[in-house]
C-alpha positions, 0 to 999 in steps of 0.5 A, a space after each residue: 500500500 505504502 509502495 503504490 502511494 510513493 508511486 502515485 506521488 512520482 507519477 503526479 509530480 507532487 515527490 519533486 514540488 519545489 517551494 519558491 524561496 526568499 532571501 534578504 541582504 544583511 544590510 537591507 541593501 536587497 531582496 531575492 526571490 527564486 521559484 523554478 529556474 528563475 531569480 529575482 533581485 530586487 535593489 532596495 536602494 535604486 528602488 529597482 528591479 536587479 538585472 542578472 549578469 554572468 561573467 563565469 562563462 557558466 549556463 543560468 539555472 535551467 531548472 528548480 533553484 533549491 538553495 539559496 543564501 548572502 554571505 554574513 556581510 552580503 558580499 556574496 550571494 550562491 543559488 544551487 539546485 536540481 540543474 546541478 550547478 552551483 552560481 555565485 554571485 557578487 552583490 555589489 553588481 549582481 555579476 555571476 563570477 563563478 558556476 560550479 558544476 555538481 555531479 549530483 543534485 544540490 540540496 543547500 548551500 552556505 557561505 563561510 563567514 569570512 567569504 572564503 569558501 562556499 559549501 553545498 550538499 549534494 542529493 546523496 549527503 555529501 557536503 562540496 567545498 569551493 574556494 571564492 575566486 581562487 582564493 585562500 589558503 588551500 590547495 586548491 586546483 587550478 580549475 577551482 573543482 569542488 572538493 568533498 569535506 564530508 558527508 552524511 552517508 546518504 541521507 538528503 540535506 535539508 539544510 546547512 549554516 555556518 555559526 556565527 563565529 564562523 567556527 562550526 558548520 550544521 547540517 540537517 538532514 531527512 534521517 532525523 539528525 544534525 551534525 555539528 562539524 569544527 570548520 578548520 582554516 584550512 578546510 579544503 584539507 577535510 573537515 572531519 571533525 565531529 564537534 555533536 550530533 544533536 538528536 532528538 527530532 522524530 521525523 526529517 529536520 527542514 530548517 535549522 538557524 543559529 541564534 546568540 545572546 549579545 557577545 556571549 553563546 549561542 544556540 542552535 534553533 531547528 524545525 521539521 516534520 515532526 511539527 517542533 521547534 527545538 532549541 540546541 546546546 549545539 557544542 555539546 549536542 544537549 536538546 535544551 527544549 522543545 516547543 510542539 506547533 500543534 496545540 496552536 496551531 489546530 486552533 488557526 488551521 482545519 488540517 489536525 494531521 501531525 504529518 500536515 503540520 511540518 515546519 517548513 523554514 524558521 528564522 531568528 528575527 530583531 535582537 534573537 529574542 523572537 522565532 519566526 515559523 513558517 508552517 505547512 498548513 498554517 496561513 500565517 506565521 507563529 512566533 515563538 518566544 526564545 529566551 537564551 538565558 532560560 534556555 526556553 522556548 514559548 508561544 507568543 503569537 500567530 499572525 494570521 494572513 488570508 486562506 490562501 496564503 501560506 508561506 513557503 520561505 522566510 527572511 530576516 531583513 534586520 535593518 528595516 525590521 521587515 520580515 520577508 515572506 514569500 509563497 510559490 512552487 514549482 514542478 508541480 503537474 502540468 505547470 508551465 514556465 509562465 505560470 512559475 507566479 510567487 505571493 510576496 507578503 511582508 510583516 514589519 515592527 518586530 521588536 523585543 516588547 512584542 508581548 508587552 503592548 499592543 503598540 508593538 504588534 507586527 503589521 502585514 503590510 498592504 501592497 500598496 505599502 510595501 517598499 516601492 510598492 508595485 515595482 518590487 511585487 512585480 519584479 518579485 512575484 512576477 506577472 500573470 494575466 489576472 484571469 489566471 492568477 486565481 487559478 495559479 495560486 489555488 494550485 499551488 495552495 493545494 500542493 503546498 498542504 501536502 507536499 512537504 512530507 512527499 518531498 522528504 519523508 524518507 520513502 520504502 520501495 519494494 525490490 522490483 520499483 528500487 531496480 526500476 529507479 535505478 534503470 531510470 535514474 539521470 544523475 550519473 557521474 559527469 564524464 570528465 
């Protein structure tokens, strides 16, 4: 029965939906947005729509972009995903200066915190190294090849960060684990070094963040299908707490399924005091109080936006006090590429006394007064013949309430469908 259901979700399409993504400048210079193939850029200070060049000789992405991420001071930018190619970009004029060509499907990427090295996983686990432009101390070769550091033993990564102080790198992955791994000065050596693992969750982890007091420890904060958000001693691997979303959100949402309640993406917001949760069913956002002294997670809010808006990706843009949301996907049955339309919704004031007066409650800002406005919607969302959008975004609705658990709970195929994929399988090692 489990075999068939699997199948089922190949044949419609629904086991390869992939969300549309948001990401925004550290310093609030601009704001990405990647659905399918496709990557918006929006200049937040020219107030205008960015225009993508490429001088590393490398093809544009020509299929669902999975990954993205700016480096901690927003020099940098990296997208990757399903075409296998890994682009990185630099932020001051949007120029692509180099395209790394995976052997296998990219799954996450991250850029160190000194913008040295960019890292990224591949879909059998293993974790890829490349330095920036040539340089570094490494040895690197003179074609700049990636250079495989570690891996997860064939487990798909969900996704990957660097700490804060740039000594440690997280990766999650679908089989319930994070490995925190030491990220020596010379990583292209290897990095094998184990710092943890921390266990705990009980289904796939789909997002991880990192969150510090004021010039003192941090944390690690993640999310996954098992509808938790969990807060980590990551040095030592101890799990300081756990917040279970279903109470909540049962209240706001018809779906009581707990394997339609997965945490979809999560960020730190202001000065890490609050943790914004985007959820598969929720139309809105939850936050959740996170006090690092108390080692404690807990429920302040849901911010609730229409039916059919439910996030797909989240992001922090700490500058402006926005917080960025997007809803989108792509792959899905009979799409095509005019149709790849995003839903951008943001959220301002979130500030630490959240809580303590009704003046500060976060506002979902109108169209009409979002930072220029009708520019940077269409610029963002993209455009689509009104008739059609309706239509679209009912679609893709109905795939985000059931996809995410499709996409990465860890599937069981009989021994007749296992060999029948491996006939089929189209990510076999590029010939050199």
């Amino acid at each position: 029965m489990e075999d068939a259901a699997v199948e089922e979700a190949e044949v419609s399409g629904a086991g390869e939906f992939a969300p549309a993504l948001v990401a925004a400048h550290p310093l609030g210079h601009s704001v990405a947005v990647a659905v399918g193939p496709e990557l918006r850029v929006f200049d937040l200070n020219g107030g205008c729509a960015v225009s993508l060049s490429d001088d590393s000789g490398g093809c544009s992405h020509s299929d669902a972009i999975r990954a993205i991420s700016f480096s901690a001071d927003g020099a940098l930018f990296a997208s990757a995903g399903d075409d296998k190619l890994v682009k990185i970009w630099k932020t001051d004029s949007w120029r692509c200066i180099q395209t790394i060509t995976s052997e296998k499907r990219v799954s996450a990427v991250a850029i160190s915190k000194d913008g040295l090295y960019v890292t990224f996983a591949d879909k059998f686990g293993v974790i890829w190294l490349v330095t920036v432009g040539g340089h570094g101390e490494g040895q690197v070769s003179s074609d700049n090849k990636p250079v495989s550091i570690y891996g997860h033993y064939c487990s798909i990564i969900t996704s990957m960060k660097f700490s804060p102080d740039g000594r440690f790198i997280a990766t999650a992955d679908r089989d319930f684990k994070i490995r925190v791994t030491s990220f020596p000065k010379d990583p292209v050596k290897g990095a094998p070094q184990i710092q943890s693992f921390c266990l705990g969750h009980t289904e796939f982890v789909s997002s991880i963040a990192f969150t510090s007091l004021s010039g003192g420890s941090s944390f690690l904060l993640s999310g996954g299908g098992d509808s938790t958000v969990r807060l980590w001693d990551y040095i030592n691997g101890c799990l300081l707490d756990t917040y279970e979303v279903k109470d909540k959100v049962g209240e706001q949402s018809d779906e009581t399924e707990d394997s339609n309640l997965a945490i979809a993406d999560l960020c730190v917001t202001n000065d890490d005091s609050l943790v914004a949760v985007a959820i598969q069913s929720l139309n809105g956002i939850m936050l959740l109080a996170c006090d690092l002294i108390a080692k404690k997670l807990s429920f302040l809010k849901v911010i609730t936006m229409e039916k059919s808006y439910i996030p797909t990706s989240l992001a922090y843009s700490s500058s402006a006090d926005l917080l960025w949301t997007v809803m989108g996907a792509s792959n899905m049955p009979n799409q095509a590429a005019s149709q790849l339309l995003t839903r951008v919704r943001i959220i301002l004031r979130f500030q630490k006394e959240l809580s303590a007066s009704a003046d500060h409650d976060p506002a979902i800002l109108e169209d009409s007064e979002v930072p220029h406005g009708e520019k940077l919607l269409l610029a963002l969302q993209g455009s689509l013949d009104a008739s059609k959008q309706e239509e679209v975004l009912a679609a893709v609705l109905a795939a985000l309430r059931v996809s995410m658990h499709k996409m990465l709970v860890k599937k069981n195929y009989s021994e007749e469908r296992r060999e029948q994929r491996k006939r089929g399988r189209n990510d076999k090692k590029i010939k050199k």
